[in-house]
C-alpha positions in Angstrom: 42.3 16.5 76.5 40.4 19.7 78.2 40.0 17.1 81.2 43.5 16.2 81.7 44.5 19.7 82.9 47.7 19.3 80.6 47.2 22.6 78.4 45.7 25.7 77.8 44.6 24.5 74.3 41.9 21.5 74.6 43.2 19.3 72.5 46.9 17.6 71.2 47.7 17.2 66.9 49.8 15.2 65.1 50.0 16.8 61.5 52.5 15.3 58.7 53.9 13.6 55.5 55.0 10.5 54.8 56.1 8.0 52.0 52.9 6.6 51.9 50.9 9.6 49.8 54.1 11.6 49.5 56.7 11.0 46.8 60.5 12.2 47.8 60.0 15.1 45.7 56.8 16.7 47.8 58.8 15.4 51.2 61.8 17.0 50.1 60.0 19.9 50.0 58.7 19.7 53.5 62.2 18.3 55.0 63.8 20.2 57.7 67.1 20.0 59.0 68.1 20.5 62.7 68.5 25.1 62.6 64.3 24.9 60.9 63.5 22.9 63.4 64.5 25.1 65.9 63.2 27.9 63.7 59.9 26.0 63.8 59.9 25.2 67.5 60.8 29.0 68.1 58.0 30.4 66.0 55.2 27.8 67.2 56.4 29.2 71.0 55.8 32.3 69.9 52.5 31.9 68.5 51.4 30.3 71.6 51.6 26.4 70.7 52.0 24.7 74.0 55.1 21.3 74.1 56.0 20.9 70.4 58.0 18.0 69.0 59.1 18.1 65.4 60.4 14.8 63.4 61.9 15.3 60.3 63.4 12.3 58.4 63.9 11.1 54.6 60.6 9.8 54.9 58.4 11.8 57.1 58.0 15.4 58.4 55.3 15.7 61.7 54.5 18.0 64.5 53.1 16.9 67.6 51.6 19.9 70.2 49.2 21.1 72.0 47.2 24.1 69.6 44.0 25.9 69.1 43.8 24.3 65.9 45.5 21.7 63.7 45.8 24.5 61.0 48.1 26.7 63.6 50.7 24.0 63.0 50.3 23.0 59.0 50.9 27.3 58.5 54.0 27.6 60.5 55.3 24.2 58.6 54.6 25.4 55.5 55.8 29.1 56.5 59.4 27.5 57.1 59.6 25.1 54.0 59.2 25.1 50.8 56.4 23.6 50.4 52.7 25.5 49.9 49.3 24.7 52.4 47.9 23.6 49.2 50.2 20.8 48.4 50.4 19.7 52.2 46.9 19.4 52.3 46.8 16.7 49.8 48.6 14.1 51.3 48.7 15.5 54.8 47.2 13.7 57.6 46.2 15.0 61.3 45.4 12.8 63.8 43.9 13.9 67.2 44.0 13.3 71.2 44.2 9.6 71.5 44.5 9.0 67.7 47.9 11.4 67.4 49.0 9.3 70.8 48.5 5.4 68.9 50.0 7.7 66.0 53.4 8.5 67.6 53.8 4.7 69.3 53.3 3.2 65.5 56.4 5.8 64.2 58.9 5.1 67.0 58.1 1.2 67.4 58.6 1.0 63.5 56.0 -0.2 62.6 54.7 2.8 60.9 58.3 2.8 58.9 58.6 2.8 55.1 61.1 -0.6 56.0 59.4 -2.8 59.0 61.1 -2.6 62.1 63.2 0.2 60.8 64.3 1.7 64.7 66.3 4.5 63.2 63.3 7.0 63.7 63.6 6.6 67.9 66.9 8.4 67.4 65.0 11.1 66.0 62.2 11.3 68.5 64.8 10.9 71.3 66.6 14.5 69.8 63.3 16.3 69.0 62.8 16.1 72.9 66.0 17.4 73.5 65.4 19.9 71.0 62.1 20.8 72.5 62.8 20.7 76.3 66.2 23.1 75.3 64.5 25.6 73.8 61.3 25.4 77.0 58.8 24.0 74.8 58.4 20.2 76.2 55.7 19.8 79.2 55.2 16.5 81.3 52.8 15.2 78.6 55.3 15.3 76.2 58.3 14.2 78.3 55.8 11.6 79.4 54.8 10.3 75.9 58.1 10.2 74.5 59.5 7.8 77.5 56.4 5.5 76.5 57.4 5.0 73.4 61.6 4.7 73.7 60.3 1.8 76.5 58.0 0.3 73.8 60.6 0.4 71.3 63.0 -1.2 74.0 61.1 -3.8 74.2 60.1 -4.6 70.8 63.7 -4.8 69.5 64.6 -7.1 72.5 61.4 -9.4 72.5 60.6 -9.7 68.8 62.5 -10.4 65.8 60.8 -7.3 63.9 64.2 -5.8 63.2 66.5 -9.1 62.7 68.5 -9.6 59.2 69.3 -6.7 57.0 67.0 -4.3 55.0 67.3 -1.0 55.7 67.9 1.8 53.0 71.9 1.2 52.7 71.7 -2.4 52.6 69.1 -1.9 50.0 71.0 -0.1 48.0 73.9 -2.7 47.9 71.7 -5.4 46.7 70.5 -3.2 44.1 73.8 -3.2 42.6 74.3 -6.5 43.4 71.4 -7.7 41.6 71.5 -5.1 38.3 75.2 -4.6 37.9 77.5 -7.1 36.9 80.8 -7.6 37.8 80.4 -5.3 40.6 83.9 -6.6 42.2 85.8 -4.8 39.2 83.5 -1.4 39.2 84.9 1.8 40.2 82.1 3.1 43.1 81.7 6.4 44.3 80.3 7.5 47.5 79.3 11.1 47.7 78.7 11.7 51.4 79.9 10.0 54.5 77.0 10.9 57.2 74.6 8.2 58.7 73.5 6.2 55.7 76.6 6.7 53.4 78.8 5.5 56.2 76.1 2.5 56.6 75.9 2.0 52.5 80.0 2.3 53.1 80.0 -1.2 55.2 77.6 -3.0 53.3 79.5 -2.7 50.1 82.6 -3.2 51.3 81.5 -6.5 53.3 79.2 -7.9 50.3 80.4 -7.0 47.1 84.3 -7.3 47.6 85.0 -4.2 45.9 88.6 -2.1 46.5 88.0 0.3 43.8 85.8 3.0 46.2 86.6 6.6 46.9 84.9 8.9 49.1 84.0 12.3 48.4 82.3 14.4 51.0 81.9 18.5 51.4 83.7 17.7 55.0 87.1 16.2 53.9 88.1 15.4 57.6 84.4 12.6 58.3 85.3 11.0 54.4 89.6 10.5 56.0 87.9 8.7 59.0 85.9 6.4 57.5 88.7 6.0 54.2 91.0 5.5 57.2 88.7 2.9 59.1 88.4 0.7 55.6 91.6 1.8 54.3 89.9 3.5 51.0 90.3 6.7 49.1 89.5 9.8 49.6 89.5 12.6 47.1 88.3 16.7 48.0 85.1 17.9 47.1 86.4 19.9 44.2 87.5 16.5 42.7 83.6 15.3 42.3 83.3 16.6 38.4 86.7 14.2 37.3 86.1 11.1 40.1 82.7 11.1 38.5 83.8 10.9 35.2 86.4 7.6 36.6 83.1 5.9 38.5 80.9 3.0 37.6 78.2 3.5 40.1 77.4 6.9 41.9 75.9 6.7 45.7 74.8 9.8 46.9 74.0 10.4 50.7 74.7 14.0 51.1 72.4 15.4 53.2 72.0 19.0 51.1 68.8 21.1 50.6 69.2 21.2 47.0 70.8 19.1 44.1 74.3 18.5 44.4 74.9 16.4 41.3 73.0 17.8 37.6 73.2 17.1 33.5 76.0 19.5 33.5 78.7 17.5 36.1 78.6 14.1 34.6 80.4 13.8 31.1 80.5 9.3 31.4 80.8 7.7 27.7 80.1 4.5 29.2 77.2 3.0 31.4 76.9 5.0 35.0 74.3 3.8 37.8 73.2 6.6 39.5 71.7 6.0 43.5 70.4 8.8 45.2 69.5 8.3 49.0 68.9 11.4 50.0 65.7 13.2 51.0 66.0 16.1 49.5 66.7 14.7 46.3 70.7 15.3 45.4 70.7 14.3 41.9 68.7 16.1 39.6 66.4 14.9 37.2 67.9 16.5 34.2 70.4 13.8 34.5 68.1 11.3 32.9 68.4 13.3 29.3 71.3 11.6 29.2 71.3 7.8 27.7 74.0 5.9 29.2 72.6 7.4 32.7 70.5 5.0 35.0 68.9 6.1 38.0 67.3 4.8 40.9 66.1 7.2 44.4 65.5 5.8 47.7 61.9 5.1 47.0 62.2 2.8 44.6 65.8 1.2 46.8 62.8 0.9 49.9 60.3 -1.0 47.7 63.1 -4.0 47.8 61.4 -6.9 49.5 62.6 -10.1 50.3 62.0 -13.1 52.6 63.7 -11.1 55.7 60.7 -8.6 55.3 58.3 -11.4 55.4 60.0 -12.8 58.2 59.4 -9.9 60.2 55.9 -9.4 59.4 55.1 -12.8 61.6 56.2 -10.4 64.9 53.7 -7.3 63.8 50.9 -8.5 66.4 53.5 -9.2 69.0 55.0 -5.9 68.5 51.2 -4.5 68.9 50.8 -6.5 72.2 53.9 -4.5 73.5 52.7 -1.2 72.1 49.2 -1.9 73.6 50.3 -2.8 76.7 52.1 0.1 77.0 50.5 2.7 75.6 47.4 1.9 78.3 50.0 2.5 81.2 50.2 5.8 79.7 46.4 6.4 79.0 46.2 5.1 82.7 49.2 8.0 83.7 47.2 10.2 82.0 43.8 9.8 83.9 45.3 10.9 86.7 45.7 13.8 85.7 42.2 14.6 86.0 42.0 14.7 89.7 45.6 15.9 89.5 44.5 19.7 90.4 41.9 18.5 93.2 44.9 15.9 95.1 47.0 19.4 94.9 44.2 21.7 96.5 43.5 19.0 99.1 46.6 18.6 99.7 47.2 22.6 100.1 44.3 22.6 102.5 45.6 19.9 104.5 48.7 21.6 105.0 46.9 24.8 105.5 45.2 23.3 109.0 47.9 21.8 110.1 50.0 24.9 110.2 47.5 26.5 112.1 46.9 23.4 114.9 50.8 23.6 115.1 50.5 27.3 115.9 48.1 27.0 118.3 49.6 24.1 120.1 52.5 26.0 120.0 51.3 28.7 122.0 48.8 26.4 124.2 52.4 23.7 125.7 55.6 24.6 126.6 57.0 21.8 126.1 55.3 21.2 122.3 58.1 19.5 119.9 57.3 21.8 116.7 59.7 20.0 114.2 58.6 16.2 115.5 54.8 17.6 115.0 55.7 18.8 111.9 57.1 15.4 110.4 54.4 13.4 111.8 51.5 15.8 110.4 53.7 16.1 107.1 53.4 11.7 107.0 49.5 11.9 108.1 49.2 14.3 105.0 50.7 12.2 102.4 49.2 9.2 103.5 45.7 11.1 103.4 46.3 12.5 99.8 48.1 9.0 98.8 44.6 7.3 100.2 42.4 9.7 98.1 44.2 9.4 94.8 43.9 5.6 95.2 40.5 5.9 95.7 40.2 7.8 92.4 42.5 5.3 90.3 39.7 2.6 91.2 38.0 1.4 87.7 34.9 0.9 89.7 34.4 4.6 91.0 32.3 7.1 89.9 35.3 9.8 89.4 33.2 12.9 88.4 30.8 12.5 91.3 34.0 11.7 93.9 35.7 14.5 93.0 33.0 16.7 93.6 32.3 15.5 96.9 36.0 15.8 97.8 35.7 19.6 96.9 32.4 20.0 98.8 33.5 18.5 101.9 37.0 20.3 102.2 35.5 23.4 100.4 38.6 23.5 97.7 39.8 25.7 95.5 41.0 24.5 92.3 43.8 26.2 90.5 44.1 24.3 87.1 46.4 26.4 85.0 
């Protein structure tokens, strides 16, 4: 990337975790929530990382930035998780330049998603960027990149059927029970937090197993009343988990806490409970499965639920990679630009440079010289100079090491390219 005058470092990373080498326990380690990543962003800036986006999600944690080295970014990570270099290392991947680039259009088209066509993780992208251009660590590469990909996502979703029918993690989730617990009409259900994918595991369960025995518990009592309200179901206060527990059939829990919210020591069911944990951290702790009339199931095994809507939308993969190709070369071409970007800008400096001083002198030399009119007419000669130049240095068919040297000869330019 030294070329593309984008960076003081040379070249751009993508360094991460997925579901695909990491289980939920290792990514639960490396999960951050919305103050680390702003403790992440702060401490990369400080340590001289140039445009940083961070994506942290159930099922993947990444950096994206402009570094001396990909190592720079894996030891502030680690520095601000709980996770060690060592076990990072093992199921890490980094991806460089162009690589990291194809890297970030597979995440946000979904494509790269541990569900096909799963668009939830363009929210995410969409936020980082905010995050990063709020706290002055987003560039014009990065702003740049991320618009790419929303617009490839965009049109993926709206020209393919990649994301039609039902199968992300909550929906999952519900035809688990469905298909393992019987009678699921007469259970007692228990939801144990009401953000994004407990309010989505909320709907499903109320629209496809017919069920008016669920209660809502969440730390927040006031976002468990809306949605009770919304559904007309009950809501009980956090302090009432240990004894609703011991009522409930089936356990979902979607909090999103940094440590296990439900142990061995909370649940005291004589007969059968189903345990669902979809939450990265995991909430529910292992210890739970001493106990024998305790079945559990975490949101890696919920995501492994295929079905013929899954194969459906594998037909639209190389129609989804059409798109992302299509777009992503608009962008590479955006980006070769910027290699005569600092060579248009001295030209143009120099231009305006000669002009000022023919208007001073024909200032002086007429009475009657129009100074402002000059001005605007120069000013439209200037850009339709520079305009003229950069076209010639778009053209696939020019030599656009050997132009740009001749442009600097023959105007005798000098380049800034911080």
């Amino acid at each position: 990337m030294k070329n593309y005058h984008l960076s003081r470092h040379s070249s751009f990373y993508a360094v991460g975790l997925s579901y695909k080498k990491a289980d939920a326990s290792i990514r639960g380690k490396f999960s951050l929530d919305v103050p680390k990543i702003d403790a992440v962003t702060l401490d990369a800036k400080a340590q001289g990382v140039d445009g940083l986006l961070v994506i942290s999600t159930c099922n993947r944690t990444e950096m994206y930035g402009f570094a001396q080295h990909p190592f720079q970014l894996i030891k502030i990570l680690c520095e601000h998780t709980k996770g060690t270099i060592e076990e990072f290392q093992e199921v890490a991947y980094v991806h460089k330049n162009h690589d990291a680039i194809s890297h970030l259009f597979k995440v946000g088209t979904g494509l790269d998603s541990q569900i096909l066509g799963d668009f939830e993780i363009i929210s995410q992208i969409k936020q980082s960027f905010y995050r990063a251009k709020k706290l002055e660590m987003s560039n014009p590469f990065l702003e740049r990149l991320c618009n790419s990909v929303i617009q490839a996502s965009k049109r993926i979703k709206n020209e393919t059927e990649i994301s039609s029918g039902a199968t992300s993690v909550a929906f999952a989730s519900v035809k688990y029970i469905l298909d393992h617990i019987p009678e699921i009409a007469h259970k007692n259900i228990l939801l144990f937090g009401t953000g994004k994918i407990g309010r989505n595991t909320c709907e499903n369960l109320i629209k496809h197993t017919g069920n008016e025995h669920i209660t809502l518990i969440n730390r927040t009592k006031e976002k468990a009343e809306k949605i009770g309200g919304k559904f007309q179901l009950t809501v009980k206060d956090f302090g009432d988990l240990q004894s609703e527990i011991r009522k409930t059939d089936v356990l979902v829990v979607a909090t999103g806490a940094q440590l296990p919210t439900v142990s061995k020591a909370l649940i005291h069911n004589k007969k059968p409970l189903w345990i669902l944990d979809l939450s990265i951290p995991k909430n529910v702790s292992d210890d739970v499965l001493d106990l024998q009339n305790v079945t559990m199931v975490h949101l890696d095994q919920l995501s492994k639920i295929t079905d013929e809507t899954l194969e459906k939308r594998k037909k639209y993969v190389p129609k989804a990679q059409q798109i992302i190709a299509e777009i992503q070369s608009e962008f590479v071409a955006w980006l070769e630009t910027r290699k005569f970007a600092p060579v248009i800008k001295a030209l143009k400096n120099k231009l305006k440079t000669i002009k000022e001083e023919e208007l001073d002198f024909q200032s002086k030399k007429l009475n009657d010289f129009n100074e402002k009119q000059a001005d605007l007419v120069s000013d439209r000669i200037i850009q339709k100079i520079t305009k003229q130049f950069a076209n010639h240095l778009k053209n696939d068919a020019v030599d656009t090491e050997e132009s740009l040297q001749l442009i600097q000869q023959v105007f005798q330019l000098e380049i800034d390219t911080k």
